[in-house]
Phi, psi and omega in degrees: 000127187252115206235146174212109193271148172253007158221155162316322188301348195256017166270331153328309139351278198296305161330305192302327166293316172270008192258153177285156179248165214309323189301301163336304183298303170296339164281315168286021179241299158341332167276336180265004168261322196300306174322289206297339193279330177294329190282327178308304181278351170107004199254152155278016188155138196217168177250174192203130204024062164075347224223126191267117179258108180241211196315292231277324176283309188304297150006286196293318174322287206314288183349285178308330142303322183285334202261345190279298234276334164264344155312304198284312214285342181296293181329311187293325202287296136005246177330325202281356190243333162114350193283000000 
């Protein structure tokens, strides 16, 4: 997901918005183990915190890793340049 700021002062922001938060994070990582274990075991799906977890979550887990991690590797890049 591509976002277009017209100042700098607003990435720090907009990152902040759109990045999964640490709890967010650690549940979709609890979803992509929980899935694999299960997938693992023949089932298309299990539950987890009460919540039926198949394909289509794990999937969205993945995403949602993926999209905080380039969030975060931009942000370090960011700093790492003083802006």
């Amino acid at each position: 997901m591509r976002k277009l700021l017209i100042h700098p002062e607003q990435i720090e922001p907009v990152n902040e918005i759109f990045s999964p938060s640490p709890d967010e994070i650690a549940y979709y990582k609890r979803v992509i183990e929980t899935f694999k274990e299960a997938e693992a075991n023949g089932l298309g799906a299990v539950s987890l915190e009460g919540r039926m977890i198949d394909v289509a979550n794990y999937r969205q887990a993945e995403d949602a890793l993926v999209l905080a991690e380039g969030i975060a590797e931009k942000e370090h890049k960011r700093k790492e340049r003083g802006r």
